[in-house]
Every structure is written in C-alpha cells, then in structure tokens.
PDB file of the backbone (N, CA, C, O) and the ligand in Angstrom, with CONECT records:
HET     CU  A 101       1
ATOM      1  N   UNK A   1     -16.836  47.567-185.177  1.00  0.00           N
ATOM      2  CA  UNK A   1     -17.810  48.621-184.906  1.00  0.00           C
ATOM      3  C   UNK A   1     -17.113  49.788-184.226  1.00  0.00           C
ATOM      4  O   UNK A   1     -16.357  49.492-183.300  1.00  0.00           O
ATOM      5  N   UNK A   2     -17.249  51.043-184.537  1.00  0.00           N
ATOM      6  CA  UNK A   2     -16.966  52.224-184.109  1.00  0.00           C
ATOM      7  C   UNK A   2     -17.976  52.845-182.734  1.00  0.00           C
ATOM      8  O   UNK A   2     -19.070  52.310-182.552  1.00  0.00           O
ATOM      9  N   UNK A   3     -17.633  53.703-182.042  1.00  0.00           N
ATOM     10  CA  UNK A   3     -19.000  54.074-181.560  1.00  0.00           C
ATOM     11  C   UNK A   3     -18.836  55.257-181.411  1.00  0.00           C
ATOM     12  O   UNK A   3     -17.851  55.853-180.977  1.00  0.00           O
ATOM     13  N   UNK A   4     -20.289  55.827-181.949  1.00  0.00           N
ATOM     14  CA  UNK A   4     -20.776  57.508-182.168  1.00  0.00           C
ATOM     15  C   UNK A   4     -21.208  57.614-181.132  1.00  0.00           C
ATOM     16  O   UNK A   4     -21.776  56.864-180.338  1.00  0.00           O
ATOM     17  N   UNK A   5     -20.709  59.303-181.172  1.00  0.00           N
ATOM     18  CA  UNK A   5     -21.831  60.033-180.433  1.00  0.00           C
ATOM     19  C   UNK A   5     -22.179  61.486-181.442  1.00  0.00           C
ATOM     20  O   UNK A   5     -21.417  62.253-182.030  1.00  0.00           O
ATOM     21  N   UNK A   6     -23.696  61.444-181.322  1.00  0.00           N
ATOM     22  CA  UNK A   6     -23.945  62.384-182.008  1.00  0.00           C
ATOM     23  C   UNK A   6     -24.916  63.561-180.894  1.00  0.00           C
ATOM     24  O   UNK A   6     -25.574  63.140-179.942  1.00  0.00           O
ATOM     25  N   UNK A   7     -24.819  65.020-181.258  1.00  0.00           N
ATOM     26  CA  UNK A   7     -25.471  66.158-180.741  1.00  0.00           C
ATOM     27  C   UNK A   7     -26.584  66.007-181.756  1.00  0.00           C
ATOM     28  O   UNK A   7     -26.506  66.020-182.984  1.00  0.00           O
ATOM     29  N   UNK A   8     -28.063  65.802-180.653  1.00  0.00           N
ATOM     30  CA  UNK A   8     -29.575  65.959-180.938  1.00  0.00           C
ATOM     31  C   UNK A   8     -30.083  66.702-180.641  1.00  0.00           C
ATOM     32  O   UNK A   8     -30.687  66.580-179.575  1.00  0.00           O
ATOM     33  N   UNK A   9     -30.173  68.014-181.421  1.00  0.00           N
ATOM     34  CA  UNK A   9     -31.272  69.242-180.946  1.00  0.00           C
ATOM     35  C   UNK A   9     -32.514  68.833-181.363  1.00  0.00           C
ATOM     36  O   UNK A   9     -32.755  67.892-182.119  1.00  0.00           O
ATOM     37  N   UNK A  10     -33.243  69.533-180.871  1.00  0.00           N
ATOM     38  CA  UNK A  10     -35.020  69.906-180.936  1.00  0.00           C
ATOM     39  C   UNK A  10     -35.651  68.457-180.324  1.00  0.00           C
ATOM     40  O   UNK A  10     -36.745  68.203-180.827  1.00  0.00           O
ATOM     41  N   UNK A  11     -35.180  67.453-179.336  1.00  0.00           N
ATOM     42  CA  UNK A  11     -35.949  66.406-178.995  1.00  0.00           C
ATOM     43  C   UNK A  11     -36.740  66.925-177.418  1.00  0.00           C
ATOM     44  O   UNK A  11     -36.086  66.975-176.376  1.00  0.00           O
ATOM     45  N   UNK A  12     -38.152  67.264-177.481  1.00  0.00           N
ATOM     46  CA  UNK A  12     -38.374  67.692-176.538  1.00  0.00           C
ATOM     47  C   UNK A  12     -39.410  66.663-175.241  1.00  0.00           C
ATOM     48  O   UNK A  12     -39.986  67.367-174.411  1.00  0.00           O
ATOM     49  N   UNK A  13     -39.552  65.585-175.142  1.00  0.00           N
ATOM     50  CA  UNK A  13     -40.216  64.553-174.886  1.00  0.00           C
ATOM     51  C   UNK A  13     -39.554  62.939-175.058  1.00  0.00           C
ATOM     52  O   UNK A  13     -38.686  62.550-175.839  1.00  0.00           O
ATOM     53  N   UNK A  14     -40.203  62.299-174.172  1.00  0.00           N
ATOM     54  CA  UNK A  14     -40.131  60.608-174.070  1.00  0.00           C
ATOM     55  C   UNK A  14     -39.980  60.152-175.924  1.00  0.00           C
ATOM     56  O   UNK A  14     -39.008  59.682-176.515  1.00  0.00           O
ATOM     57  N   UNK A  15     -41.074  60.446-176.342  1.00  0.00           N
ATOM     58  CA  UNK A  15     -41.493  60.332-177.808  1.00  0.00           C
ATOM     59  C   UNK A  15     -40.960  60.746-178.849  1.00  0.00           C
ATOM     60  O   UNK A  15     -41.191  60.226-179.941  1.00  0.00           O
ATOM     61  N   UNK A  16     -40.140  61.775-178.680  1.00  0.00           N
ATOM     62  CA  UNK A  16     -38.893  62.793-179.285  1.00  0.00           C
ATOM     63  C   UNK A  16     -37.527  61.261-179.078  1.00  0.00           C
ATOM     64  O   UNK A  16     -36.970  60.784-180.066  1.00  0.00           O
ATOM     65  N   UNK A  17     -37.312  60.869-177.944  1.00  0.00           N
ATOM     66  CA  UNK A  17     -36.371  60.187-178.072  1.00  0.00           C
ATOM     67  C   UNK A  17     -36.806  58.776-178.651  1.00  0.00           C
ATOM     68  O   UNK A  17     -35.958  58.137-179.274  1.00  0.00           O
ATOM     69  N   UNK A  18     -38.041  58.270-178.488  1.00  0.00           N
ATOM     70  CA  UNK A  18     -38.134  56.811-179.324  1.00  0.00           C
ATOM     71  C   UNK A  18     -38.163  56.929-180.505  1.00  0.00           C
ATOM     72  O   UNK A  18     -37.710  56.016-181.196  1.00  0.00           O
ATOM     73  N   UNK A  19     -38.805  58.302-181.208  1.00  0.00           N
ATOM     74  CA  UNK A  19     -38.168  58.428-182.489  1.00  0.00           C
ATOM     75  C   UNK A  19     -36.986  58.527-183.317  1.00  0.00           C
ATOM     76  O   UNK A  19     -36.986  58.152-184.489  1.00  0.00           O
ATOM     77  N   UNK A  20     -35.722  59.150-182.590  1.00  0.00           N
ATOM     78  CA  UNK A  20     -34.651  59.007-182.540  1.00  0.00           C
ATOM     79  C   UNK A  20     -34.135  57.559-182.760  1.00  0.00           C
ATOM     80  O   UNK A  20     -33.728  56.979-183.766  1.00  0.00           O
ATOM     81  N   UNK A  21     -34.284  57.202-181.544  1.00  0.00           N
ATOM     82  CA  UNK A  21     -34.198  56.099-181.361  1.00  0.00           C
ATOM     83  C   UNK A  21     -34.076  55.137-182.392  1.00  0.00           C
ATOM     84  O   UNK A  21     -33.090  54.590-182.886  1.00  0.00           O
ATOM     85  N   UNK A  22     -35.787  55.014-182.700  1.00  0.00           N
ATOM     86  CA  UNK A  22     -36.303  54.016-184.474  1.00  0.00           C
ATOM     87  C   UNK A  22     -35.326  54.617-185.195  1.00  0.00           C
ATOM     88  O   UNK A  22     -34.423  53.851-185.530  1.00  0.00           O
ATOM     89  N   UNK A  23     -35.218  55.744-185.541  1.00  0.00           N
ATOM     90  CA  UNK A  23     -34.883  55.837-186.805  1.00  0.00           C
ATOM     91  C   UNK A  23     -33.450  55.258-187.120  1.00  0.00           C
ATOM     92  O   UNK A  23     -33.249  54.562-188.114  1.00  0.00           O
ATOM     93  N   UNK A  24     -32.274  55.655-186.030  1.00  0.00           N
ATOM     94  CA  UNK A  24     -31.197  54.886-185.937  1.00  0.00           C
ATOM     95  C   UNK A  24     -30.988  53.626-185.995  1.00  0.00           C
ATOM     96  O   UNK A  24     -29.990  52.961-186.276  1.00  0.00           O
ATOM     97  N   UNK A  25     -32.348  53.291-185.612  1.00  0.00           N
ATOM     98  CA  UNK A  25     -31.966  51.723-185.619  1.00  0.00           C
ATOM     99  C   UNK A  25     -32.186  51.201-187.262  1.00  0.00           C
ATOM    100  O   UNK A  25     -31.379  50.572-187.947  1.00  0.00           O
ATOM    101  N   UNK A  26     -33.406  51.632-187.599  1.00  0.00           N
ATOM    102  CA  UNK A  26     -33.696  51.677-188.855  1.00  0.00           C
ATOM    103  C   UNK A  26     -32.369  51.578-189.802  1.00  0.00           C
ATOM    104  O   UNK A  26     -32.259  50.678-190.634  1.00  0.00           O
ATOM    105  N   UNK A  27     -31.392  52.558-189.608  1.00  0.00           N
ATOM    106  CA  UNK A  27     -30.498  52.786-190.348  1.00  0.00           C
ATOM    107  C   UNK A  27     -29.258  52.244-190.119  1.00  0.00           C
ATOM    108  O   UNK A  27     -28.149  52.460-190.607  1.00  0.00           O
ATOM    109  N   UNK A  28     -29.825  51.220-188.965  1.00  0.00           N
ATOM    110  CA  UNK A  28     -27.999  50.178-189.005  1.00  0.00           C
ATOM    111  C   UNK A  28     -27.807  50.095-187.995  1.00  0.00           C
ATOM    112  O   UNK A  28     -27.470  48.983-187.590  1.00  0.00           O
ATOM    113  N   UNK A  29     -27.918  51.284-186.974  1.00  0.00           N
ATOM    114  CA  UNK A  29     -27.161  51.620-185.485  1.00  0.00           C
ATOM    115  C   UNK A  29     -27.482  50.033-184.940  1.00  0.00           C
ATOM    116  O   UNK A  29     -28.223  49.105-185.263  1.00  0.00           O
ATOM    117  N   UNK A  30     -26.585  50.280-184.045  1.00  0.00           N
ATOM    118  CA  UNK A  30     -27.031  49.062-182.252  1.00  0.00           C
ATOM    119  C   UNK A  30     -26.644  49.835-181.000  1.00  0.00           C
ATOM    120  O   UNK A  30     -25.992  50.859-180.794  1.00  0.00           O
ATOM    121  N   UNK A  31     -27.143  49.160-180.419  1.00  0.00           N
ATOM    122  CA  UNK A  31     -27.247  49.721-179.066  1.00  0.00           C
ATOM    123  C   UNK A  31     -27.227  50.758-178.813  1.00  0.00           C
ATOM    124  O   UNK A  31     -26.432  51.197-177.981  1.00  0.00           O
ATOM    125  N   UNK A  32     -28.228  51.616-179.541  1.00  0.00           N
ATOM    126  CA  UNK A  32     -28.699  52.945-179.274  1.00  0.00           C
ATOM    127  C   UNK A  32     -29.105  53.473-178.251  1.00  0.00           C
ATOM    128  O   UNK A  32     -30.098  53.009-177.690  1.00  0.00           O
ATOM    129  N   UNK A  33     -28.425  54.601-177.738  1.00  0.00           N
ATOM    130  CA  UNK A  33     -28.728  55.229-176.837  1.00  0.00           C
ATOM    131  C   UNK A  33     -29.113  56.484-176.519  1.00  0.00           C
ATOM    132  O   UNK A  33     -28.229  57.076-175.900  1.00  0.00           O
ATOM    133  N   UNK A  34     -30.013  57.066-176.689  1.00  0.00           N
ATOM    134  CA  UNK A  34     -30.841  58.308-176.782  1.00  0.00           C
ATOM    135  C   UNK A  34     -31.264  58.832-175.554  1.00  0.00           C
ATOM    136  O   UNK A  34     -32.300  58.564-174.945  1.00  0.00           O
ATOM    137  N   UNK A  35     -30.015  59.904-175.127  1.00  0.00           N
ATOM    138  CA  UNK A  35     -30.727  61.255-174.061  1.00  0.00           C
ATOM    139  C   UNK A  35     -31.156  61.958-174.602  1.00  0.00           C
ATOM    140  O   UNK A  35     -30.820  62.210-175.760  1.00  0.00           O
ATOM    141  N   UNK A  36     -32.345  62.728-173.777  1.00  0.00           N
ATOM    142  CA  UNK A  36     -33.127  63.573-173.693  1.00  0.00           C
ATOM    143  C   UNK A  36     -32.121  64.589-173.054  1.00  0.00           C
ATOM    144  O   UNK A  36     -31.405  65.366-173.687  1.00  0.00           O
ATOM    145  N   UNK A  37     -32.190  64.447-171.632  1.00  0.00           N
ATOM    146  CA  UNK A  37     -31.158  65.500-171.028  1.00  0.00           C
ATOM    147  C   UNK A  37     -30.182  65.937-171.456  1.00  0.00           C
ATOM    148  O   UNK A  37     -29.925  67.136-171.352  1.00  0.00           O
ATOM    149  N   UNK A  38     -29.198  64.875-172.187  1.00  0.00           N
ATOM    150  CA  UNK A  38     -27.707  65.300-172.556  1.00  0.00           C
ATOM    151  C   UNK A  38     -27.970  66.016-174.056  1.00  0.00           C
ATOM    152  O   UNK A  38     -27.189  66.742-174.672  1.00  0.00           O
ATOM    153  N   UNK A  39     -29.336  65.575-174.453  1.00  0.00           N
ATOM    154  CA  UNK A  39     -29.270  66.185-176.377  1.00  0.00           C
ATOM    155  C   UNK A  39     -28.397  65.374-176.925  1.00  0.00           C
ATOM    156  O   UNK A  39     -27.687  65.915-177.773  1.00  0.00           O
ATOM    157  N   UNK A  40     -28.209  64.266-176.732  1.00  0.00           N
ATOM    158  CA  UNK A  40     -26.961  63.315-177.277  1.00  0.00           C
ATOM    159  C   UNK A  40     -27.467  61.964-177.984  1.00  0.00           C
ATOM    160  O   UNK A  40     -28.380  61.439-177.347  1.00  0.00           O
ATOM    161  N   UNK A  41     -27.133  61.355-179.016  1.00  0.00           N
ATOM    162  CA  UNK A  41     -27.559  59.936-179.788  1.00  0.00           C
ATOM    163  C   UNK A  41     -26.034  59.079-179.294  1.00  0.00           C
ATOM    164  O   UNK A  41     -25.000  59.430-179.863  1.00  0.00           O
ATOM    165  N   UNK A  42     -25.977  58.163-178.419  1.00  0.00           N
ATOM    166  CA  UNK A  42     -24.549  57.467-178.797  1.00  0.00           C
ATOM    167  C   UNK A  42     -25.078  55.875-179.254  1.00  0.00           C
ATOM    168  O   UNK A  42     -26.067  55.291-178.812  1.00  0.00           O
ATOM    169  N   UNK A  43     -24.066  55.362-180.310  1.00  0.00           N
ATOM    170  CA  UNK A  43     -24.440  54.049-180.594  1.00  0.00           C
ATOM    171  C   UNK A  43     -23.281  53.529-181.358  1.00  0.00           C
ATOM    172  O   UNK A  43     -22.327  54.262-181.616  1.00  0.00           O
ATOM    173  N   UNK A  44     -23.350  51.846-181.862  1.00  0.00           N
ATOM    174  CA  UNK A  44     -21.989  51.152-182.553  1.00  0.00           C
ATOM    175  C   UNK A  44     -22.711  51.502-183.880  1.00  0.00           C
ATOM    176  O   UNK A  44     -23.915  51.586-184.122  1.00  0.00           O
ATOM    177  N   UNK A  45     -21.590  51.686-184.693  1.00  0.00           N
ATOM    178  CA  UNK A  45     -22.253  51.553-186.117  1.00  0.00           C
ATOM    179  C   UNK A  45     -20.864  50.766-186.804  1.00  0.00           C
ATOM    180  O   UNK A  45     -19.808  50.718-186.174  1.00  0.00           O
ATOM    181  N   UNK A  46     -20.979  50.310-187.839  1.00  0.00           N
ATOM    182  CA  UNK A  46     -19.965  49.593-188.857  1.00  0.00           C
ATOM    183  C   UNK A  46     -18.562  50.606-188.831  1.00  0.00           C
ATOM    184  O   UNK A  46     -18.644  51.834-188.807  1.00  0.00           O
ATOM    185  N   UNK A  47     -17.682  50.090-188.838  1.00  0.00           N
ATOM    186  CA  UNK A  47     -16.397  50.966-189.115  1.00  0.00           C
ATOM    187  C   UNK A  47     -16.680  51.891-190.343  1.00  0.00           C
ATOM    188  O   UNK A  47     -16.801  53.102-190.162  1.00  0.00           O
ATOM    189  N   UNK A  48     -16.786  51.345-191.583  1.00  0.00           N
ATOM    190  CA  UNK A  48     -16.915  51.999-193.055  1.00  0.00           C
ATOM    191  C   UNK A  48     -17.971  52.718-192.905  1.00  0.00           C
ATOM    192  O   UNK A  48     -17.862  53.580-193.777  1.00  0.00           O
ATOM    193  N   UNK A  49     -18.818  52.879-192.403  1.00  0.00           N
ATOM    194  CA  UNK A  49     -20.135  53.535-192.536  1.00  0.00           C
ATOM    195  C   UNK A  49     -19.800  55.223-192.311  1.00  0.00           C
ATOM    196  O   UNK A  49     -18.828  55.668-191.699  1.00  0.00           O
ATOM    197  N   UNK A  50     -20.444  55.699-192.709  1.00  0.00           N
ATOM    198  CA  UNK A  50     -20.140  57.327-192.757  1.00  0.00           C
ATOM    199  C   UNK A  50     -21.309  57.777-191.800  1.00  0.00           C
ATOM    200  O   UNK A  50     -22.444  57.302-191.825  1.00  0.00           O
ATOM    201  N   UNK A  51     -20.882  58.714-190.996  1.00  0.00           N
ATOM    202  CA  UNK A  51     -21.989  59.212-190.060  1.00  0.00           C
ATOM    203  C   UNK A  51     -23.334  60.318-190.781  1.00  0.00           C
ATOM    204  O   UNK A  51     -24.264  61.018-190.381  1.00  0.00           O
ATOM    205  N   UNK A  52     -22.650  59.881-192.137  1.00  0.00           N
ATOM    206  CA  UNK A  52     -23.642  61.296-193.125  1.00  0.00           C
ATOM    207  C   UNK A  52     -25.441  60.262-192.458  1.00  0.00           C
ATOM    208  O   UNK A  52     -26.420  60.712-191.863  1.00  0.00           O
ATOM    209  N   UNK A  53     -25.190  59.125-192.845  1.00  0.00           N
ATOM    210  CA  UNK A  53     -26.461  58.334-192.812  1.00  0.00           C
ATOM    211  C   UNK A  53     -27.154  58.552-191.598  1.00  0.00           C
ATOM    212  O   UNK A  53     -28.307  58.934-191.800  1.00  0.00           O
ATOM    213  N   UNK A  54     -26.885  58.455-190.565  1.00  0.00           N
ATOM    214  CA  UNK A  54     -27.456  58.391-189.474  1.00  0.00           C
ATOM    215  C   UNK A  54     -27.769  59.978-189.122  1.00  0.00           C
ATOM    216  O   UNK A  54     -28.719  60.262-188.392  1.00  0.00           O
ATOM    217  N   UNK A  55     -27.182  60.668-189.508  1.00  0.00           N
ATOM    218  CA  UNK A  55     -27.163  62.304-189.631  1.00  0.00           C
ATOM    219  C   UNK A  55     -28.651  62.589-190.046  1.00  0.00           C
ATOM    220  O   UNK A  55     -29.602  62.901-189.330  1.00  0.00           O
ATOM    221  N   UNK A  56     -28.582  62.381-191.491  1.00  0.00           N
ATOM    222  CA  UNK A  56     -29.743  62.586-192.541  1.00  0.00           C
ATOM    223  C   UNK A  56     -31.207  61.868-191.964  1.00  0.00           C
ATOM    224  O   UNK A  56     -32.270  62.485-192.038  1.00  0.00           O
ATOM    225  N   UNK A  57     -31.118  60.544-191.406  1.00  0.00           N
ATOM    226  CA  UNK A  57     -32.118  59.649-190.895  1.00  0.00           C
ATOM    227  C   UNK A  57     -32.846  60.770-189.545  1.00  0.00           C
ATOM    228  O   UNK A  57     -34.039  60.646-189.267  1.00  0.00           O
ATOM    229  N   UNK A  58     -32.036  61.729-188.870  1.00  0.00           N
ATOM    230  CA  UNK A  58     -32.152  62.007-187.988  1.00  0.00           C
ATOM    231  C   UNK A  58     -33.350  63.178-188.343  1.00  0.00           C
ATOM    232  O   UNK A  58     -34.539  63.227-188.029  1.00  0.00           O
ATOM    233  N   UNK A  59     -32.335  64.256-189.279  1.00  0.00           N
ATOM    234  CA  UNK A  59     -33.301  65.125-189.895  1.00  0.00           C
ATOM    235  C   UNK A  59     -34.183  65.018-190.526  1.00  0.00           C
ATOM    236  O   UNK A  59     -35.067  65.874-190.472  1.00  0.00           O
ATOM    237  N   UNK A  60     -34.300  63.740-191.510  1.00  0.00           N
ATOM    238  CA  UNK A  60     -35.313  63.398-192.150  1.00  0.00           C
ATOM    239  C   UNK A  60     -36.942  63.061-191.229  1.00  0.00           C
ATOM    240  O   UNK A  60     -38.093  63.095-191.663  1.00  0.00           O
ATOM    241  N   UNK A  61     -36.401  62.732-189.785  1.00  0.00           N
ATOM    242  CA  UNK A  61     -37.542  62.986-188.623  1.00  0.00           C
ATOM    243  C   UNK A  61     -37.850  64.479-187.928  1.00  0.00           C
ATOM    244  O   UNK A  61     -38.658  64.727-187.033  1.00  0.00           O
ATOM    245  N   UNK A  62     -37.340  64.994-188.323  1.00  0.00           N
ATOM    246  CA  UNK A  62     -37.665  66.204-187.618  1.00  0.00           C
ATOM    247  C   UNK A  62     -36.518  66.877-186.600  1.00  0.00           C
ATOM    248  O   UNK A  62     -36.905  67.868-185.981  1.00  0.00           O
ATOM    249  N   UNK A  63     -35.375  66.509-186.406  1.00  0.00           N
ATOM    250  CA  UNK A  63     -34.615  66.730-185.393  1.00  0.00           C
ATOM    251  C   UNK A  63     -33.378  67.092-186.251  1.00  0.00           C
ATOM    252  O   UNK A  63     -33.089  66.636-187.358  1.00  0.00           O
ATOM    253  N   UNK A  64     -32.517  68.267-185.301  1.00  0.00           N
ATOM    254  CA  UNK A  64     -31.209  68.436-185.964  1.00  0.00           C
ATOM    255  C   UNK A  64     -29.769  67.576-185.681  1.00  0.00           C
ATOM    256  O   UNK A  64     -29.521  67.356-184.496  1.00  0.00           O
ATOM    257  N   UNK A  65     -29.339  67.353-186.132  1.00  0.00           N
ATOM    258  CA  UNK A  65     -28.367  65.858-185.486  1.00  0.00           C
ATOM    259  C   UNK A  65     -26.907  66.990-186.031  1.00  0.00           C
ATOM    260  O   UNK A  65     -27.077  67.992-186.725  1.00  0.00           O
ATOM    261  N   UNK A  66     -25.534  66.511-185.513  1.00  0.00           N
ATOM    262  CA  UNK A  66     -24.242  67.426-185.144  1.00  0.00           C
ATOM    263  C   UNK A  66     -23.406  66.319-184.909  1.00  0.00           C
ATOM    264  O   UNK A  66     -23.864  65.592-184.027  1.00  0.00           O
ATOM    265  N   UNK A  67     -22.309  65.924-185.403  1.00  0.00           N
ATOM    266  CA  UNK A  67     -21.632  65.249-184.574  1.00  0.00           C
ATOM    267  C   UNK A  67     -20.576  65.327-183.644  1.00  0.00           C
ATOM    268  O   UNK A  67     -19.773  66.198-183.979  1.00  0.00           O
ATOM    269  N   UNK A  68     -20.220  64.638-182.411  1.00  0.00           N
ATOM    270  CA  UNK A  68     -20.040  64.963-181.828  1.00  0.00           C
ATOM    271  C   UNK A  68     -18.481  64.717-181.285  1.00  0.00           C
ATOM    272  O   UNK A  68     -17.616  65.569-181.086  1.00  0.00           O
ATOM    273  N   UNK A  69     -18.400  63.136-181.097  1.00  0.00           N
ATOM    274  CA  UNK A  69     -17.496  62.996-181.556  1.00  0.00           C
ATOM    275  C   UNK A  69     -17.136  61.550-182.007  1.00  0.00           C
ATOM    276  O   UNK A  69     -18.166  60.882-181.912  1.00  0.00           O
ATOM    277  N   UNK A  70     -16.235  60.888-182.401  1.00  0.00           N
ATOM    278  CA  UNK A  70     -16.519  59.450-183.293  1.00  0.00           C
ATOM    279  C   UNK A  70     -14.974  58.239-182.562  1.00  0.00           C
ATOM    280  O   UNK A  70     -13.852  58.601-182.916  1.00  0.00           O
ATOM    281  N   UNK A  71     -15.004  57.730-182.196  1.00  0.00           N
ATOM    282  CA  UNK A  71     -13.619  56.578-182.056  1.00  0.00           C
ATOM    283  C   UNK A  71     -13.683  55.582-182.636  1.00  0.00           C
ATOM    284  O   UNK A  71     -12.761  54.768-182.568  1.00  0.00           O
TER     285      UNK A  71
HETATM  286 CU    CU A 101     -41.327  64.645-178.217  1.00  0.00          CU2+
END
C-alpha cells in the first residue's frame, strides 16, 4: 500500500467531509482521513492503483480533488 495525500477544495462542513470520506472508501481507500481544516484527503491505497480513481470519485461528489503528494 502506498499512501496519498490528496488537496480537497470546496468541503465546507462536518458532512462535506463524511462524504469525502464514503466516497473514498467506496473506491478502495483505507484508513481515510479527511480534514476539513487542512482541505486535505490522506489514505493507503494499492501500490498499482492510479490516483485518477479516487480523484474522479471525489468530483463525481461535488468536490475538487488535486494531488498532493504520493510515497
Ligand atoms: Cu458540507
């Protein structure tokens, strides 16, 4: 497992981040971790996995996702 961090604009609320949240998980993530304050998604995802997915999952809710940076 790798672990992301991704830049989350437009989350403005508690509810802004549990959506986040779902949706990452939805799409594979673990141990998701969603600030509000920082505007930040960090979580493990599969080595092979491309961050396009979790990107798209993000916008596909309403939010703009950036990445940020990846190890
Ligand atoms: Cu909200």
């Amino acid at each position: 497992m790798k672990t992301v961090v991704l830049r989350v604009e437009g989350m403005t609320c508690e509810g802004c981040v549990r959506a986040v949240t779902r949706v990452l998980e939805r799409a594979g993530a673990q141990q998701v971790q969603v600030s509000l304050e920082d505007a930040r998604a960090v979580f493990l995802a599969p080595e092979e996995e491309t961050l396009e997915r979790y990107i798209q999952a993000i916008e596909k809710a309403g939010y703009h996702a950036t990445p940020e940076e990846h190890m």
